[in-house]
C-alpha positions as CSV (number, residue, x, y, z in Angstrom):
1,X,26.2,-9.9,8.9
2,X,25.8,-7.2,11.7
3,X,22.7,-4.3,12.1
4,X,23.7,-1.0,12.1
5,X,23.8,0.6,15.6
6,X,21.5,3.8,16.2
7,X,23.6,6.5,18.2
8,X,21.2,9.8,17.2
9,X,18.8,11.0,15.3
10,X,20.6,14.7,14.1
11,X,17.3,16.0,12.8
12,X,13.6,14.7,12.0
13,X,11.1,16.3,10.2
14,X,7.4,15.6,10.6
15,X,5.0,15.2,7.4
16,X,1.2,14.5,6.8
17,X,2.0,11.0,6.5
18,X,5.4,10.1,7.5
19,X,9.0,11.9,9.5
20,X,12.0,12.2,8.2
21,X,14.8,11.5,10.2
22,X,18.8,11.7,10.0
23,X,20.3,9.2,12.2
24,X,23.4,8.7,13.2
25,X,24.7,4.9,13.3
26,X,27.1,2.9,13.7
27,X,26.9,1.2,9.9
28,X,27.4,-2.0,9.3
29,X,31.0,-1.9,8.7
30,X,32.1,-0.4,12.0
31,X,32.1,3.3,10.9
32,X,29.8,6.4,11.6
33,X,27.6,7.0,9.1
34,X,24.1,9.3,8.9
35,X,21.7,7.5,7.1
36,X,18.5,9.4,6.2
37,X,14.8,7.3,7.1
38,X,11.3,7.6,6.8
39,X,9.2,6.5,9.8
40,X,6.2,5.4,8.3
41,X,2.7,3.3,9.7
42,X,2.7,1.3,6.9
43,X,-0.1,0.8,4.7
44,X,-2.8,-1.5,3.4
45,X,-3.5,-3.2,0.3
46,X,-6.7,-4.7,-1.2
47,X,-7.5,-6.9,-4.3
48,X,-11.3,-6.7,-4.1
49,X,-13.1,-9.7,-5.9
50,X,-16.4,-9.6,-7.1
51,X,-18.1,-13.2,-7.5
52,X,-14.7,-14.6,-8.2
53,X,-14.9,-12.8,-11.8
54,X,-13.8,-8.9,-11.1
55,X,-11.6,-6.8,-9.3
56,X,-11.7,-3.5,-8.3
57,X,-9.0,-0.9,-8.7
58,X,-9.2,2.9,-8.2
59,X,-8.1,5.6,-10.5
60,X,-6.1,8.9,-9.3
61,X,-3.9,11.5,-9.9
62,X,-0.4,10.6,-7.7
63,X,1.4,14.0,-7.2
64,X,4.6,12.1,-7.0
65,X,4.9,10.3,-10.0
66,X,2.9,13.0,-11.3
67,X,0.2,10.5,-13.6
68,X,-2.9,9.3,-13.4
69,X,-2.8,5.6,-12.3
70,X,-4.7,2.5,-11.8
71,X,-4.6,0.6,-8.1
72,X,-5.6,-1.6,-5.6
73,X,-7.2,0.4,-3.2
74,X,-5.0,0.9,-0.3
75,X,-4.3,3.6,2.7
76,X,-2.2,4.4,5.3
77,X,-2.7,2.6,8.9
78,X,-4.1,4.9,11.6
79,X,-1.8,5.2,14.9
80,X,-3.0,2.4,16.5
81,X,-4.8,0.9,14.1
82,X,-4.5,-3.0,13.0
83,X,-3.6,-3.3,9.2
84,X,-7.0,-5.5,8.9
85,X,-8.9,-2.9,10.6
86,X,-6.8,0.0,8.1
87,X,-8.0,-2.6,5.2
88,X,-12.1,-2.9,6.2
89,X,-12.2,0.4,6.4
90,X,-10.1,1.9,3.5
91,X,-12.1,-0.4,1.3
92,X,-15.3,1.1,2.4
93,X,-14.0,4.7,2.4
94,X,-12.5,4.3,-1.2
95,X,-15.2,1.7,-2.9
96,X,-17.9,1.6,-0.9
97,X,-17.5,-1.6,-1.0
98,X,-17.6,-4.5,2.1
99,X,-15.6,-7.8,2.0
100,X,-15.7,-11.1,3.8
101,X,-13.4,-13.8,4.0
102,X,-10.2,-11.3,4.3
103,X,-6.5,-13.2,3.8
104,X,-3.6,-11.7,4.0
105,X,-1.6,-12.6,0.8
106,X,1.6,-10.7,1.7
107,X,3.6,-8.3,3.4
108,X,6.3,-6.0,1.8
109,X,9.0,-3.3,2.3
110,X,8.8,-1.5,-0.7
111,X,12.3,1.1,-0.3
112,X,13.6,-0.9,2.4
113,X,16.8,1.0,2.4
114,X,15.4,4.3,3.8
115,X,11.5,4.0,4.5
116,X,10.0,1.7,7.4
117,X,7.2,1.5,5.6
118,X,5.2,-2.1,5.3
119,X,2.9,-2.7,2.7
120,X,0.1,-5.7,4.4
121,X,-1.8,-6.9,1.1
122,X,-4.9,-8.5,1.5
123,X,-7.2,-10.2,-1.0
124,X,-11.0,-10.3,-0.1
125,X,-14.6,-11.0,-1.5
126,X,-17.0,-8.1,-1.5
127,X,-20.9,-9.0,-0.5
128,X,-22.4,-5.5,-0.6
129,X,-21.7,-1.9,-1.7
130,X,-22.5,1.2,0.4
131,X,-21.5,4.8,0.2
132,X,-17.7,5.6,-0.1
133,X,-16.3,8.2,2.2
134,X,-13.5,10.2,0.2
135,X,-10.6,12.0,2.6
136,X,-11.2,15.6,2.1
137,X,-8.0,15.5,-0.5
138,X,-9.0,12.3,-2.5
139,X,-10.5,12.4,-5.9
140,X,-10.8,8.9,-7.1
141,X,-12.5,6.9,-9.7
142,X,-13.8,3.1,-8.9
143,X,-13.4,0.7,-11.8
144,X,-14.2,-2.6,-12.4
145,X,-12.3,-5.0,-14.6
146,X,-13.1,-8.7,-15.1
147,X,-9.8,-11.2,-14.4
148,X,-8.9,-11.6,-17.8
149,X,-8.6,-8.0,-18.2
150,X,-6.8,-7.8,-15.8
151,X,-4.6,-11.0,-17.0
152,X,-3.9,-8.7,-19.9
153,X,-3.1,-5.1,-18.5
154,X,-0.4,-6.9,-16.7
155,X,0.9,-9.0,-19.5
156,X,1.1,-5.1,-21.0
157,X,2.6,-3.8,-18.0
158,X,0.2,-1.5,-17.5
159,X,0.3,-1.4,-13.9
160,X,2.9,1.4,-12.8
161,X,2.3,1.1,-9.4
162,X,4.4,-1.5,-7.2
163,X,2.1,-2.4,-4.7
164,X,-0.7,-3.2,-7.2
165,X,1.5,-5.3,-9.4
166,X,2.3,-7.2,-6.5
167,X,-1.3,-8.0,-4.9
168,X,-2.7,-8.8,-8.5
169,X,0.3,-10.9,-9.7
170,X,-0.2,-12.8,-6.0
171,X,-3.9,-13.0,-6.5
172,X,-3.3,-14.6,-10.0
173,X,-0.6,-17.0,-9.1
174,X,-2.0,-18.9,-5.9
175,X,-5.5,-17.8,-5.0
């Protein structure tokens, strides 16, 4: 199977966190096409242990899903930045907590059709707890479930959110 071939980009748009762009390509079946993308860093994801028996997950408000969810902590990667360096430090900044022994347990597109985005997921054990450091727009909630609760909300399927379905169901399964 071929790659499209990139001819243009017809407009582009520049967010807080992302562009839009309209390209123009040469699609995968030999014809023009415009195919609409988000450029995107990528982000980080975390599954914080605590002495092998909790995890931590943040509650927040998501404007576009528009409910109040449960997640890994995660953030968007600095320009520049290394996704382990985005991880240590979103971590901190959200928790206020500090891990050791980082792996990386995946790495995922999750709309591969029209975002570049990359989601790195790391799991990690956390030795000490500081201070968090909220962005100025951030209103979160740190909680702390043991692994069998956590077993069970996603037996319920009551994780909404992709990217923290993912690192927990990884965690679980091989780690």
């Amino acid at each position: 199977m071929k790659k499209a071939k990139f001819i243009k980009t017809k407009k582009s748009i520049d967010a807080n966190v992302f562009k839009l762009q309209l390209d123009e390509v040469v699609w995968v079946n030999g014809k023009k096409a415009i195919r609409d993308v988000i450029r995107h860093n990528g982000i980080t994801a975390i599954v914080p242990i605590i002495e092998k028996k909790y995890i931590i997950l943040i509650k927040q408000y998501r404007y576009g899903a528009d409910r109040i969810m449960l997640e890994v902590p995660a953030g968007t990667i600095d320009p520049g930045e290394r996704p382990l360096q985005c991880a240590k430090r979103e971590l901190i900044e959200e928790t206020g907590y500090h891990g050791k022994q980082w792996k990386l347990i995946g790495k995922y597109f999750p709309t591969p059709a029209y975002n570049t985005c990359i989601i790195h997921s790391y799991l990690t054990h956390c030795y000490k707890q500081t201070e968090t450091n909220y962005d100025e727009d951030e209103v979160l909630e740190t909680k702390i479930f043991s692994v069998s609760e956590i077993k069970k909300m996603l037996r319920n399927n009551k994780f909404s959110d992709m990217k923290t379905y993912i690192c927990l169901e990884r965690y679980l399964r091989y780690y």
